[in-house]
N, C-alpha and C positions, 0 to 999 in steps of 0.2 A: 982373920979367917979368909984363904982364900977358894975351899970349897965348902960347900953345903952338906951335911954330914946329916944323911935323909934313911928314918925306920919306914918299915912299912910294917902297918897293923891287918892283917887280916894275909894271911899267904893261899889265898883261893884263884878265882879265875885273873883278876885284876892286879890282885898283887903279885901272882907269880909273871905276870909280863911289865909290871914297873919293874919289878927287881931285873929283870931280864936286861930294860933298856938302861937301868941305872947302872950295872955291873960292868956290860960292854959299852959305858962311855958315851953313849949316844947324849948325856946330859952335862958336857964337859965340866961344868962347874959344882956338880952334884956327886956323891963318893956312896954306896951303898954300905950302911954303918951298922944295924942290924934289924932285925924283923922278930915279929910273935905272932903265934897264931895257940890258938887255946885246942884245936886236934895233934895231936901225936904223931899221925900219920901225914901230915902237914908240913908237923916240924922234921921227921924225918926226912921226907923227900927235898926240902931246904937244905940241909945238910949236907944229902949225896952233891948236891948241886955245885954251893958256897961252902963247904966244909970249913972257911975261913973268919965266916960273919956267925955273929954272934945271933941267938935265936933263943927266945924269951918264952915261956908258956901264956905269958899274960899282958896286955899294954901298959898296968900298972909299972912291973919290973922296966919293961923296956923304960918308960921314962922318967924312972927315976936311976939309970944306969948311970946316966951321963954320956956315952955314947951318941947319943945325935942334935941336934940342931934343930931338926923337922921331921916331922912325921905325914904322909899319907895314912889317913883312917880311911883302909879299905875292907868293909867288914858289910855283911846284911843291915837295909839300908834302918830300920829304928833303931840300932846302935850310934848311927853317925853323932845325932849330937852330942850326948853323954861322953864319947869318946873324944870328939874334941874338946868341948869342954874342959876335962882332965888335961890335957894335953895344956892346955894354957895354963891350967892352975900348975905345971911344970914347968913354966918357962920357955916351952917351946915354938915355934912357927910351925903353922898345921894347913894343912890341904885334908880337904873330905873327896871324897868321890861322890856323884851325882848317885841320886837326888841327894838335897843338904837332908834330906828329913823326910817322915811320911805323911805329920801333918804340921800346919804352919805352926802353932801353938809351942813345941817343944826347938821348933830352928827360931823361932823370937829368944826362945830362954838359952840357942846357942848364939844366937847373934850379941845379946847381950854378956854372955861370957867374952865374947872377942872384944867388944867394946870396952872389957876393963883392961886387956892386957894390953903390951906394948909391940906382940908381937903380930908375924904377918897372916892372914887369911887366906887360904884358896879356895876358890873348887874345880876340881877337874870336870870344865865345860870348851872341852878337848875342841868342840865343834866352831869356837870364837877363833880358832888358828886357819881355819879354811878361807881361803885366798878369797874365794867368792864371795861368802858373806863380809866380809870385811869389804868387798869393793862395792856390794850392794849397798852398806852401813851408810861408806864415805860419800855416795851416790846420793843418798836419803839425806844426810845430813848438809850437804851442800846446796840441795835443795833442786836437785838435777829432775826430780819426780810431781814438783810442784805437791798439791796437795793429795794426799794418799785418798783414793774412793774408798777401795774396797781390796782385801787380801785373802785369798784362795790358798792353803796350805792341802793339799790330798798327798798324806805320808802313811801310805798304804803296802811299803813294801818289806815290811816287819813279819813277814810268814813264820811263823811256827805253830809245828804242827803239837799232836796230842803229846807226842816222844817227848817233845825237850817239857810240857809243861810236867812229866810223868819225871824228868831225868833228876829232881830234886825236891826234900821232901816242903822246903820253905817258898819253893815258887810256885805263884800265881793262887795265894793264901791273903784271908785279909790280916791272919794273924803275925805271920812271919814274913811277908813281903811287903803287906798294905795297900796293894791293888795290884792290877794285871799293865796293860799296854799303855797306860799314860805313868806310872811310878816306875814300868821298868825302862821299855821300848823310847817314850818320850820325854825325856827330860833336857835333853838335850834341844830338840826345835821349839819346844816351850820355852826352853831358855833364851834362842834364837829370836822368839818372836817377839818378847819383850827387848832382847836389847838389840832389833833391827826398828822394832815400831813403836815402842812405849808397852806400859799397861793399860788391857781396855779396860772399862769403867763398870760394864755390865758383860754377865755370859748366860746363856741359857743354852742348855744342851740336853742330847739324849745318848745315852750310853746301853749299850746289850751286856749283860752278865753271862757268858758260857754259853752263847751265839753258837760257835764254831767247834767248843771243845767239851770235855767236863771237868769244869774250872768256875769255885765261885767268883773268878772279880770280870772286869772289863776285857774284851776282846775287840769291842767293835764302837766306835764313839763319832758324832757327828755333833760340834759345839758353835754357838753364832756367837761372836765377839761386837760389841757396841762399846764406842766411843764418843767420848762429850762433840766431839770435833763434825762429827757424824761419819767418821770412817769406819767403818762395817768389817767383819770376818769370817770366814768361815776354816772352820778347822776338823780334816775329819782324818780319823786313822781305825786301824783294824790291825789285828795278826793272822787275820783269818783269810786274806786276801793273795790270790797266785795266780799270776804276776800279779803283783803289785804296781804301785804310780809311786811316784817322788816329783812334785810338781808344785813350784811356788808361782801364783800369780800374783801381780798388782796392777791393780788399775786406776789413774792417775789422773793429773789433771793433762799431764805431758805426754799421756799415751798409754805404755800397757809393757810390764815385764815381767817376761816370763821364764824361769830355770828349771830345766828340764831337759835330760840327756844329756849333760856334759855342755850345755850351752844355757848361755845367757844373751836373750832375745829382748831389745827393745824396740819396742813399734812405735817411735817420738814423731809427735805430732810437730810438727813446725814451729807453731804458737800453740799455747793453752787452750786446750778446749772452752772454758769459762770466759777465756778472750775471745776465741772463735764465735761463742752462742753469743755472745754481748751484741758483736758488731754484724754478723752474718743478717741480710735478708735472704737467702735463697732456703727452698723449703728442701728436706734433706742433704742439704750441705754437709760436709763435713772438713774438719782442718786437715790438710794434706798430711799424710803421717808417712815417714821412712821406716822402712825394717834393717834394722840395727843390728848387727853381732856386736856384743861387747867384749873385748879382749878381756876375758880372764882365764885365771889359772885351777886347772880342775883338779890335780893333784892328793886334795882334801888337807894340803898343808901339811904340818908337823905333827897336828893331832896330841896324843900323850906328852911325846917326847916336848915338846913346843912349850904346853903348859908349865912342867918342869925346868925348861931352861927359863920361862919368864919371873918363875917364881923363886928361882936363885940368882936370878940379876937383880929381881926387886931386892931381896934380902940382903947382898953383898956390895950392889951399889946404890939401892932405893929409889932404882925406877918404880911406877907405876904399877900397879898388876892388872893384864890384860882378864882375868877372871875373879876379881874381887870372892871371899866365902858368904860375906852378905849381902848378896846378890842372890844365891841360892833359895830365898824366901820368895823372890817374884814369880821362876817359873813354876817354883812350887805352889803358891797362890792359885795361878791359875790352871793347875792339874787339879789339887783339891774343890775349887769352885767348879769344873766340871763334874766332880763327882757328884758334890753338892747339890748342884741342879739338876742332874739325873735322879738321883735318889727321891727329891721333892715336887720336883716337878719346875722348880720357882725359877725365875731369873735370880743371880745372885748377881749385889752390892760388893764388885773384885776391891772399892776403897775402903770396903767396911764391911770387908769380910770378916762373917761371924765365926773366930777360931772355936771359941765355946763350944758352937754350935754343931760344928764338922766332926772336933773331937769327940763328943756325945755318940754322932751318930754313926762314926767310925769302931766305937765298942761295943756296937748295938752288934754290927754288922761282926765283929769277932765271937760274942758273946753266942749268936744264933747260929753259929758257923756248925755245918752238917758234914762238911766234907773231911772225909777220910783217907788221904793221900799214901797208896802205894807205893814207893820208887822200884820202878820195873828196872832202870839202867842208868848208869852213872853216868853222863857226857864228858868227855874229859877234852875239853877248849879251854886253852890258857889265852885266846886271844880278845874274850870281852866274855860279859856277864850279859850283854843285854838279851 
């Protein structure tokens, strides 16, 4: 094999722009082999497009065609595990789209599906290709930040207004979607936070329900992260916010960095503060600190495309995969735990997180569901679902 012969399941916002990048090549070792989507008018409009690629009513048919290798399951996100899952009892290497799942309990029973096959996992956590986080990562793990204090995330620039949550009848539902700004808007910096910082150990948060819009889930979320280590967090987003912030702090034993505006700011202390307070007599002292630019690249990487090349090199020559599919359960972890602690009031145990317990109160919350969704206008953006 020397390409990758990749279906796409689901031909909506996501899949009609993978199809797009796999068609015109941008995935050199990847070949667009065919696709299904279960609306008609779907599969039509696929048609005019690829009149050449084969198009399926169902993911069943597609993967039992024989026609691909891999599949992206890009489909409304509590379809993803069930859908991979199939996917591997077919033989296949599969990529999910973010989030893995809505609540942990059902991405355990996909993780455990991937653990029997032999083949590869992904998930499009497009946001691991960005130059920056990656130079942040290798920053952190080299140990250039000394010991982590405390981390500042304010990702506030997710605006959407009443329109987009009106433009479809599944969004911003607990039944069809699963929550609001942290299942759609954030999967990706959750994702981010665990595989820049680890997972915290403890979260306690407060969340708004329909703050800003009329929408039963989440629009407005403000979460405290604790770690055994005693490194601190705070994480707050909203869709209801214009302009918005995009602003990651850390503060360290080596000073204080900060991304924000296309720049990545380090204030490096000369020595260690913890060195400094050790040996300093002078009363308000402080360790000389320079202000830093650090050379990165703001670009936002390859994104999509990037994931896709990584995951047909893994497959055809078995590198690594930059975005593992079980990995999909940690930012999901801790999206659910904030909800969790919202809803209860409690700090949650992120090591011993109660799935039971989430899922329970996750069809509480479908069960009581009052909202009756209009669709006033159809949005037609093929270039992301968030």
């Amino acid at each position: 094999m020397d390409k990758v012969r990749l279906g796409i399941i689901g031909f909506g916002n996501m899949g009609t722009a993978h199809a797009k990048n796999i068609y015109e090549g941008k995935a050199p070792q990847m070949t667009l082999a065919a696709v299904c989507d279960n609306d008609e008018t779907r599969r039509d409009a696929f048609k005019k497009l690829y009149p050449e690629i084969p198009v399926f009513e169902n993911a069943e048919e597609l993967y039992k065609s024989g026609l691909c290798d891999a599949v992206i399951v890009a489909v409304p996100h509590y379809d993803h595990p069930e859908l991979v899952a199939k996917a591997f009892e077919n033989n296949l290497h599969v990529i999910t789209e973010k989030p893995a799942g809505v609540y942990t309990k059902q991405v355990l029973e996909m993780n455990e599906a991937a653990s029997k096959s032999d083949k590869l996992f992904g998930i499009m956590y497009n946001q691991r290709t960005n130059p920056v986080y990656q130079k942040l990562r290798e920053m952190i793990k080299r140990g250039d930040l000394g010991h982590i204090k405390r981390i500042t995330w304010i990702i506030t620039n997710w605006y959407r207004p009443q329109a987009y949550h009106d433009s479809s009848a599944w969004r911003s539902t607990w039944k069809d979607e699963g929550g609001g700004a942290l299942i759609n808007q954030n999967p990706h910096q959750l994702d981010l936070w665990q595989w820049l910082f680890g997972m915290p150990d403890r979260i306690y948060a407060k969340a708004s329900y329909g703050k800003y819009y009329n929408i039963e889930v989440e629009d407005d979320v403000a979460a405290f992260f604790e770690y055994d280590n005693g490194t601190t967090g705070q994480y707050i987003t909203s869709t209801g916010e214009a302009p918005g912030t995009n602003r990651l702090e850390i503060a360290c034993d080596m000073g204080k960095i900060v991304i924000e505006d296309n720049k990545m700011i380090f204030n490096r202390n000369i020595i260690s503060e913890r060195e400094h307070n050790k040996n300093n007599t002078v009363p308000f002292a402080m360790p000389e600190c320079w202000n830093c630019e650090v050379p990165a690249d703001f670009s936002g990487g390859e994104q999509h495309v990037g994931i896709f090349k990584d995951f047909a090199n893994a497959i055809l020559n078995g590198t690594k995969l930059l975005a593992p599919g079980e990995e999909g359960i940690l930012g999901l972890t801790i999206s659910n735990a904030i909800h969790l602690s919202s809803w209860t009031g409690e700090t949650v145990d992120v090591k011993n997180f109660p799935h039971d317990k989430f899922y329970d109160l996750l069809q509480e919350k479908i069960a009581n569901s009052t909202m009756k969704k209009e669709v006033k206008k159809i949005v037609a953006d093929t270039s992301n679902t968030y």
